[in-house]
C-alpha positions in Angstrom: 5.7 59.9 -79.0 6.0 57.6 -76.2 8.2 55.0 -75.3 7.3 51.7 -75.1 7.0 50.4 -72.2 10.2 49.0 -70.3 9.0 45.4 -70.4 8.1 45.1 -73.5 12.3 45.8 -74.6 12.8 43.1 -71.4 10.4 40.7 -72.9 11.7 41.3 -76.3 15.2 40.8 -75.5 14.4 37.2 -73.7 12.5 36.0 -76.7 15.0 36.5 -79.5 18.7 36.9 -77.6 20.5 34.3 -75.7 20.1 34.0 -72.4 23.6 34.4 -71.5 23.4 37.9 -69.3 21.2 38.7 -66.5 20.8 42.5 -66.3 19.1 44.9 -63.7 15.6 45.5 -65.0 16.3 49.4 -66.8 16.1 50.1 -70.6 18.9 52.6 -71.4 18.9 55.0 -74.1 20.9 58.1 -73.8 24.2 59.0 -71.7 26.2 62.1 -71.2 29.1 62.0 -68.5 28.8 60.2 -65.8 24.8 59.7 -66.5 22.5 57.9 -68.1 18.9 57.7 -68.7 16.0 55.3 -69.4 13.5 54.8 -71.9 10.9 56.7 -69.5 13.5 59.8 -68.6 14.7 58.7 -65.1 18.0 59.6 -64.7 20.9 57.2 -63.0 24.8 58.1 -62.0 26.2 55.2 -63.7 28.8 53.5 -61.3 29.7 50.2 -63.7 31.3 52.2 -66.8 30.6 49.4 -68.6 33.0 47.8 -66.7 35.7 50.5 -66.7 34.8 51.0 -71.2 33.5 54.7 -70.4 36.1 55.9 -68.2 35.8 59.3 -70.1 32.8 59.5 -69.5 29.4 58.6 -72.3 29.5 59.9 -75.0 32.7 62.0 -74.7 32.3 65.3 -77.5 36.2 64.6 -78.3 35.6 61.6 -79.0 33.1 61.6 -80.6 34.0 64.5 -82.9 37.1 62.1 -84.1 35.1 59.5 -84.9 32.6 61.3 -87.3 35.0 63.1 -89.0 37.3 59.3 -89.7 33.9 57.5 -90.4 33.4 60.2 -93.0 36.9 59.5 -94.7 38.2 56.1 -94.3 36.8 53.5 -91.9 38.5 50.4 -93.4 41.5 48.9 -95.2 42.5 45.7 -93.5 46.0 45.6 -93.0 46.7 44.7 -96.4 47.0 48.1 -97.1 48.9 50.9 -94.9 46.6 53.7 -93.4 47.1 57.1 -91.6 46.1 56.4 -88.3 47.5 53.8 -87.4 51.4 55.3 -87.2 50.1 58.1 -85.2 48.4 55.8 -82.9 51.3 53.8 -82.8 53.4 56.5 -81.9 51.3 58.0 -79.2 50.8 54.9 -77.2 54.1 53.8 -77.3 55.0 57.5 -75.9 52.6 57.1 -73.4 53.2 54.1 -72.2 56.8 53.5 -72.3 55.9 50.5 -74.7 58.6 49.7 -77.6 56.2 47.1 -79.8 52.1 47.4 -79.8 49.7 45.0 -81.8 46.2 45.8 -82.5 43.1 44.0 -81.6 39.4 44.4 -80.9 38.5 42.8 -77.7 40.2 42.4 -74.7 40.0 38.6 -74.9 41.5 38.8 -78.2 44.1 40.8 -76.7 44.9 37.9 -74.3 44.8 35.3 -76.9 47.4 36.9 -78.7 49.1 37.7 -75.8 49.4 33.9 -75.1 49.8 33.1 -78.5 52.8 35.5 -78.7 54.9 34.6 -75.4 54.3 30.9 -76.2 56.6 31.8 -79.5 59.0 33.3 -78.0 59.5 30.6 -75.4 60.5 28.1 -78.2 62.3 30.5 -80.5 64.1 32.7 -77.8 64.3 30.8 -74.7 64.6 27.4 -76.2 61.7 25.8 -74.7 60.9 22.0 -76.2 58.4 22.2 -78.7 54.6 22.0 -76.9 56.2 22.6 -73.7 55.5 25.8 -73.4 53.7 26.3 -69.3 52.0 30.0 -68.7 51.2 30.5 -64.8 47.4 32.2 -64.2 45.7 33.0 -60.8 43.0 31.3 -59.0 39.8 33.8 -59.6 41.0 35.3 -62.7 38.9 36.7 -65.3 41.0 37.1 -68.6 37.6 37.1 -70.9 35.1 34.5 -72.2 37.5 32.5 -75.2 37.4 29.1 -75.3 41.4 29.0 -74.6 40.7 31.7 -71.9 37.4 29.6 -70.0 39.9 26.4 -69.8 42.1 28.2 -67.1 39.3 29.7 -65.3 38.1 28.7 -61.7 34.8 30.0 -62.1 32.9 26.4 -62.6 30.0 28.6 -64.5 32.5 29.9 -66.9 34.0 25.9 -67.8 31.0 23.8 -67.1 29.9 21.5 -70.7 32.4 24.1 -72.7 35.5 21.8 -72.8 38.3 20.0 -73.9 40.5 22.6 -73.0 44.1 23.6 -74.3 47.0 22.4 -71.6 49.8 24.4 -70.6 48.1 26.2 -67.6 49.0 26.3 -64.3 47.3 28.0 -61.9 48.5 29.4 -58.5 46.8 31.3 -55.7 46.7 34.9 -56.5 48.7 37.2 -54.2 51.2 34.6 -53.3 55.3 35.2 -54.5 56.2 31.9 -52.6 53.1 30.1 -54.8 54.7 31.9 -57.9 57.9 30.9 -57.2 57.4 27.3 -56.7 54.8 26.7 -59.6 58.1 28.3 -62.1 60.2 25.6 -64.0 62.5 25.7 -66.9 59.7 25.7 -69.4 57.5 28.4 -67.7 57.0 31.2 -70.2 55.0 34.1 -68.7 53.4 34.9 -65.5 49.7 36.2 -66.7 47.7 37.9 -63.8 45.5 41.3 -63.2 46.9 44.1 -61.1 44.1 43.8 -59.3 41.7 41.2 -59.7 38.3 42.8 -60.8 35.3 40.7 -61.7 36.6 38.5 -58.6 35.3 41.3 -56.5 38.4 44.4 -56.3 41.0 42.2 -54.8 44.2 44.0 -54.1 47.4 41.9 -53.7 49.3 42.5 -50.4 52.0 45.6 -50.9 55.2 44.1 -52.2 53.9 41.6 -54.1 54.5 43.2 -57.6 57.7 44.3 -57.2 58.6 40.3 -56.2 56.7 39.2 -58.9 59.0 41.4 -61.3 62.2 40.5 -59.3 60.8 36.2 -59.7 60.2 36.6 -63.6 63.4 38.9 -64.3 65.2 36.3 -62.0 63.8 33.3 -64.2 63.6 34.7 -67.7 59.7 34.6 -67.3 57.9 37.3 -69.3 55.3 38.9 -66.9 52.2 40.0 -68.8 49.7 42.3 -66.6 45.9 42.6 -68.0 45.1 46.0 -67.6 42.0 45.8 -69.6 40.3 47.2 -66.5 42.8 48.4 -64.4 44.6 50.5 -66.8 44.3 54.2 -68.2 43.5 55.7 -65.3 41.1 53.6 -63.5 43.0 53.3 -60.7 44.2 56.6 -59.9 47.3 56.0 -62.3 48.2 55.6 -65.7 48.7 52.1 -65.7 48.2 50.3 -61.9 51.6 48.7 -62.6 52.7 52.5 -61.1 51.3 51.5 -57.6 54.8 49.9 -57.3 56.7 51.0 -59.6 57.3 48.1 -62.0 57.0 47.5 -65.7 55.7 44.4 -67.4 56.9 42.8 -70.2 53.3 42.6 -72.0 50.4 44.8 -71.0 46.9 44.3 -72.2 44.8 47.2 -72.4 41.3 47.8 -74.1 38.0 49.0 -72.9 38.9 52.5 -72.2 41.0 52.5 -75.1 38.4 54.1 -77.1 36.2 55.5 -74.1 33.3 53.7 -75.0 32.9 54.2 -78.9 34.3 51.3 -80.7 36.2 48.1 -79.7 39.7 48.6 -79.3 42.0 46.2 -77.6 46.2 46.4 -77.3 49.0 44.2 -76.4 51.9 46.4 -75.5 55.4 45.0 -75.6 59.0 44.6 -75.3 60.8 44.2 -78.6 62.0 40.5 -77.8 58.2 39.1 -77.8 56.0 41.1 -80.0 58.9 40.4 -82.6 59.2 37.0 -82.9 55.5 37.7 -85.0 55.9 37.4 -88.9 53.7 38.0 -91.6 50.7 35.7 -91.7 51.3 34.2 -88.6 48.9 36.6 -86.3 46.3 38.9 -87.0 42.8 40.3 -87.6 40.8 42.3 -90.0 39.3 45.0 -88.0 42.3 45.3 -85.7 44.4 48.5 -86.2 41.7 50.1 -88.6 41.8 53.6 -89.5 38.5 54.4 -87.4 39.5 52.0 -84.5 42.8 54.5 -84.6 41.3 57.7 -84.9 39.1 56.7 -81.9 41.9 55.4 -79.8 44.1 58.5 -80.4 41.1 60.9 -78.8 40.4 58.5 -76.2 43.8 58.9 -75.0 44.4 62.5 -75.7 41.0 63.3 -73.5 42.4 61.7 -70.8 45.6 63.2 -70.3 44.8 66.5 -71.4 41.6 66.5 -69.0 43.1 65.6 -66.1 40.9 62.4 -65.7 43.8 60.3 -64.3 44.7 63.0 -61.3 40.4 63.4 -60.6 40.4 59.3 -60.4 43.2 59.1 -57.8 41.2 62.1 -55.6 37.9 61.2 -56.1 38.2 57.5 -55.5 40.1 58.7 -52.3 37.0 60.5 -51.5 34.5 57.5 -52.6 36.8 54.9 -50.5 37.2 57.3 -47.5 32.9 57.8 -47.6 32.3 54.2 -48.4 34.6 53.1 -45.4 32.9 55.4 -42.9 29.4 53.8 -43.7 28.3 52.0 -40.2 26.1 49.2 -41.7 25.9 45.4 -39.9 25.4 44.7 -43.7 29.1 45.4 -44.9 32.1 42.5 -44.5 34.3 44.9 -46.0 35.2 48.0 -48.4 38.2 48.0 -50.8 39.9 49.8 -53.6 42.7 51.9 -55.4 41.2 54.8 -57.3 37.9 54.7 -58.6 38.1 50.6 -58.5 36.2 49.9 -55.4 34.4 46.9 -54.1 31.9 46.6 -51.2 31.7 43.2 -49.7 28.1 42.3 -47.9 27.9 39.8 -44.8 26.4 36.6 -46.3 23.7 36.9 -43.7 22.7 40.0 -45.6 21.6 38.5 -48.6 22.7 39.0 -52.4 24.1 41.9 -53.4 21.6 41.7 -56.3 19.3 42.5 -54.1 21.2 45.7 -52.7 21.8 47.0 -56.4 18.2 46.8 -57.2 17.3 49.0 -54.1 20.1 51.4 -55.4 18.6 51.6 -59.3 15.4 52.9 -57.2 17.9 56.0 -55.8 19.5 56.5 -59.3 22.4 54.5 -58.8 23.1 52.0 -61.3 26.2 49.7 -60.0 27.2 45.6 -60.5 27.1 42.7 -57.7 29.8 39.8 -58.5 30.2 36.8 -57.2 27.3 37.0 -54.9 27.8 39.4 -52.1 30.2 41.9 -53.7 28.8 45.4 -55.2 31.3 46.9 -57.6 31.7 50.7 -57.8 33.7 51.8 -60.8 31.8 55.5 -62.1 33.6 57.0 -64.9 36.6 59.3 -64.3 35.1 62.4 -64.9 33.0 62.3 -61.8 32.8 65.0 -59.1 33.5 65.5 -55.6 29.7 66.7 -55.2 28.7 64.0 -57.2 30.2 61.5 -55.1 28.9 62.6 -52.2 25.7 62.5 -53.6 26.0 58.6 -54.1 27.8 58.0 -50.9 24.2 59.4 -49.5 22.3 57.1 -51.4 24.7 53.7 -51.0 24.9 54.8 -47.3 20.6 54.5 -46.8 20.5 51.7 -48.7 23.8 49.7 -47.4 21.8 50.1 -43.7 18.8 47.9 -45.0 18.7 44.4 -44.5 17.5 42.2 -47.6 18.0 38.3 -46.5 
């Protein structure tokens, strides 16, 4: 039996659904690795990962294994009740990551929230901030997630436009700046909240140093420093957590989307004792979060990417992907960037959108993201080849040589 055709789904999709995304014209219905497929059989190498969610690739046979066999026994208890996997995945992460407290969430912007929620509490129980005083320094360009408490501290005018009032107690600072940082700090800051590397605004690396003075400003000033590693983190950029790169530790790290490669939202804050313990019962938390399924899930996703190898193949391969990318001779490209498989391609603005550009590369089986105008993300999932990246470099080289405007 056929498939419908792909514009009838389209067409479908903009009756009924909001009109709040604005996707590349393919129907997906099957993935395996670091492929996917359409409703008529074409095949792509997807280079989004659902925005770093499938780092293990789709549909992972670990993972997938783990999540039958838990939806079979036990998929939810709230936590009113104690459950078997969430210990273990207590245990595990914390092991991993070096962490001594974790709460768990669903989304990333939930993480965040409660990341906010929870360094604002210890600032007036620990630190001795006045009540409602509490001041949390973000980044120009950040992108924390879609919350209303998480819109009110974005620059992105599309992101805050008709959505407000929004909650005070935001300052914002340029991002990559320690003498910006430093200045914007006063006796009721209570956490420094910023991305490794700054993702949807395009793969922006901060200049090297900048994180180990960031650590030294917030150790300096009793300022918790909270990294969102929902992207960045579990291997994306070539290590476990990007927070390596320089050898620092944060006092909160966020991570999710990888967390369960792709099957199930799973989010995480990761903390010191001193924050995460100020939380009592009744005063944070959520009924899906830490479920026995949601556990279970997590547990493989991890184990598959340490046992696999996938954080060692991201480091080479995006290497590889940056070196290729970099040697492209195109009047269209501005610049190339990246740390593992996190890379960014930035197009002249005489050279059109970059919507324009990934279009062309869906016609050569490429499926990759533009943000913010004339920026193509790159971000395949971790399992990718050597040959296979060659094969895209190919393809992104051709069309990267066209001119669009």
């Amino acid at each position: 039996m056929s498939s419908p055709p792909v514009a009838d789904f389209i067409s479908r999709e903009a009756r009924f659904g909001a009109r709040n995304y604005e996707p590349l014209g393919v129907v997906l219905s099957r993935g395996e690795g670091v492929f996917v497929w359409d409703t008529q059989g074409n095949r792509y190498l997807d280079c989004l990962s659902a925005y770093s969610a499938v780092d293990q690739g789709h549909c992972h046979p670990k993972i997938l294994a783990a999540m039958v066999e838990q939806a079979g026994r036990l998929t939810l208890t709230s936590r009113a009740f104690h459950n078997d996997q969430l210990a273990p995945f207590y245990e595990e992460i914390a092991e991993l990551t070096g962490s001594h407290k974790v709460l768990p969430m669903n989304s990333g912007a939930e993480a965040v929230e409660s990341a906010i929620k929870s360094v604002r509490k210890w600032g007036y129980e620990v630190k001795g901030v006045p009540d409602g005083q509490a001041e949390i320094i973000v980044c120009a360009n950040n992108f924390h997630g879609r919350t209303l408490g998480i819109v009110g501290f974005s620059t992105d005018a599309a992101t805050r436009e008709h959505f407000g009032p929004f909650a005070p107690g935001f300052k914002i600072i340029p991002f990559g700046d320690l003498a910006a940082l430093e200045d914007a700090i006063t006796p009721n800051t209570v956490a420094f909240l910023v991305e490794p590397i700054q993702g949807e605004a395009g793969v922006i690396i901060p200049p090297a140093g900048y994180f180990t003075g960031v650590r030294e400003l917030c150790t300096a000033h009793d300022v918790m420093l909270i990294l969102d590693e929902i992207q960045t983190g579990l291997g994306r950029t070539g290590k476990l957590l990007a927070e390596q790169h320089e050898g620092i530790e944060a006092d909160v790290t966020l991570l999710g989307k990888a967390l369960s490669g792709g099957f199930y939202p799973v989010s995480a804050v990761l903390s010191n004792n001193e924050v995460l313990g100020t939380l009592k019962p009744g005063q944070h938390g959520s009924t899906f979060g830490g479920n026995p399924l949601a556990c279970a899930v997590a547990r493989a996703a991890l184990r598959v990417l340490v046992e696999e190898g996938m954080i060692e193949n991201a480091a080479v391969q995006g290497e590889r992907f940056l070196k290729g990318l970099r040697s492209i001779r195109a009047n269209t490209v501005r610049d190339v960037r990246g740390r593992g498989l996190m890379l960014a391609v930035e197009l002249n603005t005489e050279a059109g959108r970059a919507r324009r550009y990934c279009e062309a590369l869906q016609t050569e089986g490429i499926l990759a993201k533009d943000t913010h105008e004339h920026t193509i993300h790159f971000a395949p999932p971790l399992v990718i080849t050597s040959d296979q990246v060659d094969w895209a470099l190919e393809r992104i080289a051709a069309t990267l040589t066209q001119d669009f405007a």
